[in-house]
C-alpha positions as CSV (number, residue, x, y, z in Angstrom):
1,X,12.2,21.3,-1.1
2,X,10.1,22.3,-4.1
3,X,8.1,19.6,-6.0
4,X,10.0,18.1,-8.8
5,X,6.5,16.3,-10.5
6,X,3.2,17.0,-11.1
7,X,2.6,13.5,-13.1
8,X,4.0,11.2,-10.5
9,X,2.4,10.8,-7.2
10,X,5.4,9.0,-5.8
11,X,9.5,9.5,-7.0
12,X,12.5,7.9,-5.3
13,X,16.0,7.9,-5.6
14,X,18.8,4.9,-4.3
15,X,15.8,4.7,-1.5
16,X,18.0,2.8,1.4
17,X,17.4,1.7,4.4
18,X,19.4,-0.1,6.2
19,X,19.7,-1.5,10.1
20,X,22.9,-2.0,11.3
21,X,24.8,-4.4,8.7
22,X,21.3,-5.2,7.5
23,X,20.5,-3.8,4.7
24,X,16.5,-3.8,3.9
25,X,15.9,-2.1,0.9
26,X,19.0,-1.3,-1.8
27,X,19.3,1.6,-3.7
28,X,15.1,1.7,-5.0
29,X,14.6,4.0,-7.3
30,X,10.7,4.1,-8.1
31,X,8.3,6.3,-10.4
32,X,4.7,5.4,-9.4
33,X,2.1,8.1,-11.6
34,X,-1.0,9.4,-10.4
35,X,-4.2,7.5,-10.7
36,X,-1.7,4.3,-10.7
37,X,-2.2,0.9,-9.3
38,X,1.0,0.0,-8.4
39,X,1.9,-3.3,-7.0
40,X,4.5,-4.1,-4.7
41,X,5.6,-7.9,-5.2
42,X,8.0,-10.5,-3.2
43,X,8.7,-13.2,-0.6
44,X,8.6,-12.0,3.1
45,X,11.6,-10.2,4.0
46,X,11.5,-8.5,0.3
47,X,11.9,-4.6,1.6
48,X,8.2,-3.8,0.8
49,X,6.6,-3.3,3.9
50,X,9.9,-1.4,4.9
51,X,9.6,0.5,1.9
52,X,5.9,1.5,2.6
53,X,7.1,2.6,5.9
54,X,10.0,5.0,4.2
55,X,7.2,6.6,1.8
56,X,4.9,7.3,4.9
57,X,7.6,8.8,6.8
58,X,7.4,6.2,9.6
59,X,10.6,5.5,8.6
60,X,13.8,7.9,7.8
61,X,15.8,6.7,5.0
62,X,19.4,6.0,5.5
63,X,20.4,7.1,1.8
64,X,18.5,8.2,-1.1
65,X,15.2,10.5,-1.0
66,X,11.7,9.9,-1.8
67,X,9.4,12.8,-2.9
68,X,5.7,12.1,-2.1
69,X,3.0,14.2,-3.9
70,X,5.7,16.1,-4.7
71,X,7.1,17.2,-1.3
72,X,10.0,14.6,0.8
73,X,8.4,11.6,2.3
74,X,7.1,12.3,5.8
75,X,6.2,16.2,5.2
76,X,2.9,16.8,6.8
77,X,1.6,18.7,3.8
78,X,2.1,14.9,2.1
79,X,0.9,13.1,5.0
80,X,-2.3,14.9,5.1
81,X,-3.2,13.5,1.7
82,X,-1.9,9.8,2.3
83,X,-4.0,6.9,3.8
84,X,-2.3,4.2,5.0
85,X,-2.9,0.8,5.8
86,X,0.1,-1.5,7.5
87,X,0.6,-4.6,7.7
88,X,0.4,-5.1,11.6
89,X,-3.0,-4.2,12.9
90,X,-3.0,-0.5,14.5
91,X,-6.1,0.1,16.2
92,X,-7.4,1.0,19.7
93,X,-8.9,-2.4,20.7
94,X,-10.5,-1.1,23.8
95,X,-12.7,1.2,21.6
96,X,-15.4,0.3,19.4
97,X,-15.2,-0.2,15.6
98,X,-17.2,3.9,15.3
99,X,-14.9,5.3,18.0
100,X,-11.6,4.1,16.3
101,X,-12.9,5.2,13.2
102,X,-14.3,8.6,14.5
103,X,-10.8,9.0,15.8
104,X,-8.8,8.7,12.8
105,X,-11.3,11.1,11.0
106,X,-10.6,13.9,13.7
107,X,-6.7,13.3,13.1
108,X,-7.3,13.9,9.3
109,X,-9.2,17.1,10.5
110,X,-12.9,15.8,9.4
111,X,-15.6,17.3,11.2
112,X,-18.0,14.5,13.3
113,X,-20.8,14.5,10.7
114,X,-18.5,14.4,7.6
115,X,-16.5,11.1,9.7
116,X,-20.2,9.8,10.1
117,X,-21.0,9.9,6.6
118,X,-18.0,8.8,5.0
119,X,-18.3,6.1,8.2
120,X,-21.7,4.8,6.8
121,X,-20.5,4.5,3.7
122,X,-17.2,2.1,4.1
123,X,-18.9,0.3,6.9
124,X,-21.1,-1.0,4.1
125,X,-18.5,-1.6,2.0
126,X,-16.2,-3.9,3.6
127,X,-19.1,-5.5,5.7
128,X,-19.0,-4.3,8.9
129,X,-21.7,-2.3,9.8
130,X,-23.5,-4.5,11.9
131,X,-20.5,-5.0,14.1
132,X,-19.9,-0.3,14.6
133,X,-20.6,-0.2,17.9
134,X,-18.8,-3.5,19.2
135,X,-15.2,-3.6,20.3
136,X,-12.3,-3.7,18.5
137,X,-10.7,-6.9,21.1
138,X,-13.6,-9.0,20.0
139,X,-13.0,-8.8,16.1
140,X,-11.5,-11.3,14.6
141,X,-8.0,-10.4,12.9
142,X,-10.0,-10.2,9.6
143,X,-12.3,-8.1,10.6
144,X,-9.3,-5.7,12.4
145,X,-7.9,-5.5,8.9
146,X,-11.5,-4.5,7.6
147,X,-11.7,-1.4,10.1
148,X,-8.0,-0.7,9.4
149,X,-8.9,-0.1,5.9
150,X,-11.5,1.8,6.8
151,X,-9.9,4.2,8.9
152,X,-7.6,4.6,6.1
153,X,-9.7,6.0,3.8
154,X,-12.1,8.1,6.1
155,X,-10.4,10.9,4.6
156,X,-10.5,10.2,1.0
157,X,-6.5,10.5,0.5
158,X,-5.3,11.1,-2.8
159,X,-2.6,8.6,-2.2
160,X,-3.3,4.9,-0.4
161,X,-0.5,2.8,1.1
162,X,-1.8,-0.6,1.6
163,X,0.2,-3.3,3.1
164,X,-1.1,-6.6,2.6
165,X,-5.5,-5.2,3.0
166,X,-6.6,-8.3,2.0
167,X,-4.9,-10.8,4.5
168,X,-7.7,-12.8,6.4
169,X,-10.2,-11.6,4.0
170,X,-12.9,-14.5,2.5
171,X,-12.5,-14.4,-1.3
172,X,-15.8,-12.8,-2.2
173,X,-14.8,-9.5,-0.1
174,X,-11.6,-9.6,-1.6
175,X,-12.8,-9.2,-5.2
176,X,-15.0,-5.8,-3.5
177,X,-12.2,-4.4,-2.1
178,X,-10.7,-4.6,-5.6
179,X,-13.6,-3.4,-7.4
180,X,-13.8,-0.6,-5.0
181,X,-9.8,0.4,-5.7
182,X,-10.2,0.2,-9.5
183,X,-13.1,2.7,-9.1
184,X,-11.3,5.1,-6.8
185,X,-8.7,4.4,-9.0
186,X,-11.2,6.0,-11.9
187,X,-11.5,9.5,-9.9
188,X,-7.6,10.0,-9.6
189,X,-6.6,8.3,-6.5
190,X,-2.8,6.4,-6.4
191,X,-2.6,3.3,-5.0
192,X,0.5,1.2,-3.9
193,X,-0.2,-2.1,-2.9
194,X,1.8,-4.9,-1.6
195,X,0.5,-8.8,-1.9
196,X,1.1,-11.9,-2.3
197,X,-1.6,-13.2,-4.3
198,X,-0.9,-13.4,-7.9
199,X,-4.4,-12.7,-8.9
200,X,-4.3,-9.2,-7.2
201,X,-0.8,-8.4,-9.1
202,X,-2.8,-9.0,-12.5
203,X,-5.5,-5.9,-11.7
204,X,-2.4,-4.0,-11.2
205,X,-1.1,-0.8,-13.9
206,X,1.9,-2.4,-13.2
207,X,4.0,-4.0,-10.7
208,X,7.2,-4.5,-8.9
209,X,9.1,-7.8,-7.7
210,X,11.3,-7.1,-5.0
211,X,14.1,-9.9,-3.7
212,X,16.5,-9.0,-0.9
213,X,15.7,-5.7,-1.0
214,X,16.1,-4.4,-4.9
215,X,13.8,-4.3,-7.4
216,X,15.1,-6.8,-9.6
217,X,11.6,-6.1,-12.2
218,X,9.2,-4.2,-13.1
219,X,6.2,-3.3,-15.6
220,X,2.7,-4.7,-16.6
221,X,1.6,-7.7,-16.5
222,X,2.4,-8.7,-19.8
223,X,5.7,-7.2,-19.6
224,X,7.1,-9.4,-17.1
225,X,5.8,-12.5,-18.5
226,X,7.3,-11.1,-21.4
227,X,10.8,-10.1,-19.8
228,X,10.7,-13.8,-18.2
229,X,8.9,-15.7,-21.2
230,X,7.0,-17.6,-18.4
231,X,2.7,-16.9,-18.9
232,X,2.3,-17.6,-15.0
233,X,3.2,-14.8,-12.7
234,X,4.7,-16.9,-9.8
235,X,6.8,-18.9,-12.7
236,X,8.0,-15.2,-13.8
237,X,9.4,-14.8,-10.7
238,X,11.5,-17.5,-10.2
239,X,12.7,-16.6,-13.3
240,X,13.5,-13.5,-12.8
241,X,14.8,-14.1,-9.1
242,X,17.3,-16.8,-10.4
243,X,18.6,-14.1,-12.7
244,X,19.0,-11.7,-10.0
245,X,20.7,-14.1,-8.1
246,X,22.9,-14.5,-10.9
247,X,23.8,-11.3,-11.9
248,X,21.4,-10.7,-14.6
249,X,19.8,-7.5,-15.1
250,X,16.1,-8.0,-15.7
């Protein structure tokens, strides 16, 4: 399929997905642009982490299409340039926190030293480098999300799916790993984010609330408390989820 963008890092179309009668995410239709911060809002059980899985390709779609740097969602041309974070922790726990992350760098085709270096680097950055050559089982689930995030950007992607990075995460780190994604932000990178803290959702471009699996809203900040003429973010929301539930369009 030929690319259909050059300004958006991330297109969909009536993006479904649905398990049996279940359906998980309705009919999305999403335009994220590159060198976005895009976050993905909403109560457990919303349709983001389902739809981070559908942009990865981890997922197939059961209607609808979503184009990915241009190419359909799950081409390995796309993947290649994707780093992605989920939810549930995905590491080798009986390796250490430099084999897991040497690992990953060899599947994104990095050579040893270049994994080493960029290694050095993101240990520093989300505190872990005392802790490189102790295994992954004895982490704490905080500290597993820290190496996940690591692994995820050993290859400097173009495009980060993060699903929930800062669960487990002590406040002060959590304000680095922001500052640290506005500035890759800064040198062109995408970023689409999914959190439940309302302070995250304000360093956002823009964001998106999601409710049973539609996007019932969507834009900046100031847009939303706009479109719900509510100043707090989680007031918006229930706002704009009482509308949905009533037919509303937002």
């Amino acid at each position: 399929m030929e690319a259909e963008s050059t300004e958006n890092a991330i297109e969909t179309r009536g993006l479904t997905k649905r398990f049996g009668r279940f359906t998980a995410v309705d009919s999305l239709d999403l335009e994220i642009a590159r060198g976005e911060i895009y976050g993905l809002l909403g109560p457990n059980g919303a349709g983001k982490t389902t739809t981070i899985k559908m942009l990865c390709g981890l997922l197939k779609t059961t209607d609808g299409r979503a184009q990915v740097a241009g190419m359909p969602a799950g081409d390995r041309r796309a993947s290649a340039d994707i780093g992605y974070m989920p939810q549930e922790v995905a590491l080798y726990e009986g390796l250490t926190v430099h084999q897991n992350i040497r690992f990953f760098g060899r599947v994104f085709g990095l050579s040893g030293r270049q994994t080493d270096e960029r290694e050095e680097e993101l240990l520093e950055f989300v505190n872990l480098a005392e802790w490189r050559d102790v295994l992954v089982a004895r982490l704490s689930g905080g500290m597993k999300h820290r190496v996940s995030l690591t692994c995820a950007l050993v290859h400097s992607p173009a495009l980060l799916l993060l699903d929930e990075p800062t669960v487990g995460v002590d406040p002060e780190l959590r304000v680095s790993f922001w500052d640290y994604f506005t500035r890759i932000k800064g040198r062109g990178r995408t970023i689409v984010i999914t959190t439940h803290y309302m302070d995250e959702a304000r360093r956002c471009d823009r964001i998106g609330f999601m409710r049973d699996g539609r996007l019932i809203a969507e834009g900046t900040v100031p847009e939303i408390q706009s479109l719900a003429g509510k100043e707090d973010l989680e007031d918006a929301f229930m706002v704009l989820a009482e509308r949905s539930e009533g037919g509303e369009a937002a």
